[in-house]
ZAMARGU-4260 file (C-alpha; in steps of 0.2 Angstrom, whole numbers, plus 5000, padded with zeros to 4 digits):
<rodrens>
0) 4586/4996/4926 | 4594/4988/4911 | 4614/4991/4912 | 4623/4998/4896 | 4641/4995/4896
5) 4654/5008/4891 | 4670/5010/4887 | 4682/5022/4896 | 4699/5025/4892 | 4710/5036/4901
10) 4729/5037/4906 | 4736/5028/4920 | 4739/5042/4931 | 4738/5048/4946 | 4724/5064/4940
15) 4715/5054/4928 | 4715/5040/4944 | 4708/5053/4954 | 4694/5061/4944 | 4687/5042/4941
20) 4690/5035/4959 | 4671/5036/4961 | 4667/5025/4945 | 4680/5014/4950 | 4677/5011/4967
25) 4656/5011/4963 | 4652/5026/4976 | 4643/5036/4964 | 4623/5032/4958 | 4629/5029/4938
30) 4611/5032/4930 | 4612/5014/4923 | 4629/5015/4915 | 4644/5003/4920 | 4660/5010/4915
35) 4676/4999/4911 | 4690/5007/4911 | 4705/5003/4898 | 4721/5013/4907 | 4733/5016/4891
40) 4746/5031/4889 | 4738/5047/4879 | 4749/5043/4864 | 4738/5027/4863 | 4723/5034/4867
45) 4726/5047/4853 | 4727/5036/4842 | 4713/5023/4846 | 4702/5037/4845 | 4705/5040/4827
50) 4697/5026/4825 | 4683/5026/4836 | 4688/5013/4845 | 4680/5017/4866 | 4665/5025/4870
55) 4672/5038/4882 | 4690/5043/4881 | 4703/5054/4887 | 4711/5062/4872 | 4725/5076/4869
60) 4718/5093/4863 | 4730/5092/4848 | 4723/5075/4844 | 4705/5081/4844 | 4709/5090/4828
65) 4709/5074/4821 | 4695/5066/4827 | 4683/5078/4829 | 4671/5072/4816 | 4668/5053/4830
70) 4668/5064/4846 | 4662/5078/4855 | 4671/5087/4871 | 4664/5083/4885 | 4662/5098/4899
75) 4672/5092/4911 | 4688/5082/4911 | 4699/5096/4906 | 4719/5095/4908 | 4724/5114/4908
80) 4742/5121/4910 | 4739/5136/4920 | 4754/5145/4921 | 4762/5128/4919 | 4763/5115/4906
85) 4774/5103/4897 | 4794/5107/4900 | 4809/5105/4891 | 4822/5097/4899 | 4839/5094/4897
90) 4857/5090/4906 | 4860/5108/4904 | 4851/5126/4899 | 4848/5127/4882 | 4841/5143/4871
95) 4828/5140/4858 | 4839/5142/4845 | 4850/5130/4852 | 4837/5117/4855 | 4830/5117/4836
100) 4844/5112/4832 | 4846/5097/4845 | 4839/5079/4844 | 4823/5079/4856 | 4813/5066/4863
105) 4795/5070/4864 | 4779/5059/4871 | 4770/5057/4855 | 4766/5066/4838 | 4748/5069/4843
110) 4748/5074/4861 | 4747/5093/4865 | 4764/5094/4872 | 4770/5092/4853 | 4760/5104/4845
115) 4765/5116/4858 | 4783/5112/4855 | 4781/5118/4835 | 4773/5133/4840 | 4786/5138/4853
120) 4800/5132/4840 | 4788/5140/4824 | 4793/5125/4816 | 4784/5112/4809 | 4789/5095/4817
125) 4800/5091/4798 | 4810/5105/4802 | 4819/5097/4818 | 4827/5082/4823 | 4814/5072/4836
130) 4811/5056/4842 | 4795/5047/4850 | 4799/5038/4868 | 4786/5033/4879 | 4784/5047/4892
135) 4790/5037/4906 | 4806/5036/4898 | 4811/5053/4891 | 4820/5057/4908 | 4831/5040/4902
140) 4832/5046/4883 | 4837/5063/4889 | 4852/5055/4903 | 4859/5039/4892 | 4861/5054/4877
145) 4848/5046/4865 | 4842/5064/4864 | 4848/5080/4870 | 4832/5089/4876 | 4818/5081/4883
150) 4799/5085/4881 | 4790/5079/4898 | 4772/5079/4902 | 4763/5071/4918 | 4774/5070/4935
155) 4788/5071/4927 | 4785/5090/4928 | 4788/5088/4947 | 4801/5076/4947 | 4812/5083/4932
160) 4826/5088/4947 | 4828/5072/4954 | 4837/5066/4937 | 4850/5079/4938 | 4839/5089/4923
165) 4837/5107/4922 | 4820/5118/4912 | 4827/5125/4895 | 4809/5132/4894 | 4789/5127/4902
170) 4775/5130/4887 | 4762/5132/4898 | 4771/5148/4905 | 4775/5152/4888 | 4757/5148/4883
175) 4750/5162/4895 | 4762/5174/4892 | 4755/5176/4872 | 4737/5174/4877 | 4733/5185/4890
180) 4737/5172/4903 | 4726/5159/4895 | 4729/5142/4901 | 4736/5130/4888 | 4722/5116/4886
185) 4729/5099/4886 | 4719/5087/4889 | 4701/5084/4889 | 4687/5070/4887 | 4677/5065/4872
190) 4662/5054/4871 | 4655/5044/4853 | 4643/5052/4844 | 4635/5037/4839 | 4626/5042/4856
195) 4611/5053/4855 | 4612/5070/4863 | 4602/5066/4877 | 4612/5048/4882 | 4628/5059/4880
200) 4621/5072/4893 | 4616/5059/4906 | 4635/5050/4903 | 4642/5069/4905 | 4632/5071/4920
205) 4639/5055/4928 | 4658/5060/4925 | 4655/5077/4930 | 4647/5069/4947 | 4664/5056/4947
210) 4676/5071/4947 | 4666/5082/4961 | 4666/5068/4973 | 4682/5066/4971 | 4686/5087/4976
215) 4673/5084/4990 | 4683/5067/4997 | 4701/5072/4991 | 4711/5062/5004 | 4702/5047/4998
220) 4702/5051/4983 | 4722/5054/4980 | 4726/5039/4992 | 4717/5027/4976 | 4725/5038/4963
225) 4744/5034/4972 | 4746/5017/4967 | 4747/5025/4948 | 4762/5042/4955 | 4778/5037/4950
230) 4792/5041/4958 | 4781/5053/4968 | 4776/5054/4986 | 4758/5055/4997 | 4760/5076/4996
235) 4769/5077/4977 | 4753/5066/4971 | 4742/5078/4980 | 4748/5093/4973 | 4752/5085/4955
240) 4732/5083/4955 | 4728/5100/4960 | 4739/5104/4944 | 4727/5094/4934 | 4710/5092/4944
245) 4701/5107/4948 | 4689/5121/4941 | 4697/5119/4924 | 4691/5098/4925 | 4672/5102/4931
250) 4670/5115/4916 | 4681/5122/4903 | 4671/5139/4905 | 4672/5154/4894 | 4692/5156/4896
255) 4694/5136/4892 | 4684/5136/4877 | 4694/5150/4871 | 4711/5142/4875 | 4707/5128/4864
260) 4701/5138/4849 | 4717/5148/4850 | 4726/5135/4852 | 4718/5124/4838 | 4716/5141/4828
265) 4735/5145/4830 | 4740/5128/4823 | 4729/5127/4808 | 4735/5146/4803 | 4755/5139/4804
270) 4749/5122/4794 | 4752/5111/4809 | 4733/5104/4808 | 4723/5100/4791 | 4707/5112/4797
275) 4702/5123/4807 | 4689/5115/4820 | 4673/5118/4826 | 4671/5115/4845 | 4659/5103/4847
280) 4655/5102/4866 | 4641/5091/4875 | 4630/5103/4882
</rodrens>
């Protein structure tokens, strides 16, 4: 069987670790396709996407706004905040009046955590006073006082107390609260459309099958993904993945698809996006 090489880039953590530990580690069948794997942070990926640049790629929702007309959502792969979700953070409580007006360090212009941030403030992002800072170091932005509020995504939801920090506010819980209990779509993963239908079913297929056997081989599976948990422990990892890696990742379903539209819907309406999209999903 001839091989055809692709491209997949996703972030180096511990749930994207975990739904690839199968193509990584070759314990799947992969239908003739060998995957390499470029490990870069969202806000990288985000924007490497804009430009075509990987075959496969995990991008922020937010960020599929902009590059909707190169790639399609893949069915599985989802990051959904259920009842949870990106947090603000600071040394102290702070009201959302108080923190519009407050310097705040946030992961990136195009990840989901930021247009959730403008929705929650109803403020465009020239209306408040932010700074980007590498996820990995808004916990440090937000102690050496570079910023007063912190906007923190990944583990850092989990480990936010260790650094003396406190929750002003969790959009995800927000999210669901407005939208009948919606969860507030994240993350998800996007193939080329450079690739006929059929080629990007069989690639959908195999990621799918990546993600399953990891659920189905979960201690395995979260013992690869640790070696990318920061700060975190055997059981933190564990449950940071069931956050991330669950019914939401094998299929958006009916609820999913319509947490993205809301959410994409809701931002286009307040002029945070240029258009409103059409879903495009591999099917």
């Amino acid at each position: 069987m001839q091989t055809t090489n692709l491209t997949l880039g996703h972030s180096p953590d511990p749930d994207d670790a975990f739904m690839f530990y199968a193509l990584a580690k070759d314990l799947i069948p992969t239908q003739g396709f060998r995957f390499t794997h470029i490990l870069q942070d969202i806000q990288t990926l985000n924007e490497r996407a804009t430009r075509g640049e990987l075959d496969i790629t995990a991008v922020s929702i937010h960020a599929y706004a902009y590059v909707s007309d190169k790639y399609a959502l893949l069915p599985s792969g989802a990051s959904m905040g259920d009842g949870y979700g990106p947090m603000l953070v600071a040394k102290q409580k702070f009201s959302r009046e108080e923190i519009a007006k407050k310097r705040i360090a946030v992961p990136g212009t195009m990840t989901s955590a930021f247009l959730a941030l403008q929705l929650w403030l109803g403020k465009p992002a020239k209306e408040f006073n932010y700074v980007v800072v590498p996820f990995d170091q808004i916990f440090a932005a937000v102690k050496s006082g570079a910023a007063e509020i912190g906007l923190i995504i990944h583990e850092g939801q989990l480990t936010y107390q260790n650094q003396g920090l406190v929750v002003c506010e969790d959009l995800g819980a927000w999210w669901g609260t407005q939208n009948e209990g919606l969860p507030l779509p994240l993350g998800g993963n996007v193939i080329h459309k450079r690739f006929a239908p059929a080629v990007r079913k069989q690639i959908s297929d195999t990621l799918t099958a990546s993600i399953q056997f990891s659920l189905d081989h979960r201690p395995e599976a979260v013992q690869h993904a640790l070696q990318y948990a920061r700060d975190m422990g055997r059981d933190l990892a564990d449950k940071f993945v069931g956050m991330y890696v669950n019914h939401w990742t094998l299929d958006y379903g009916d609820q999913g698809r319509e947490s993205i539209r809301r959410f994409l819907g809701q931002a286009f309406e307040r002029g945070l996006i240029p258009h409103r999209q059409e879903l495009e999903f591999v099917v």
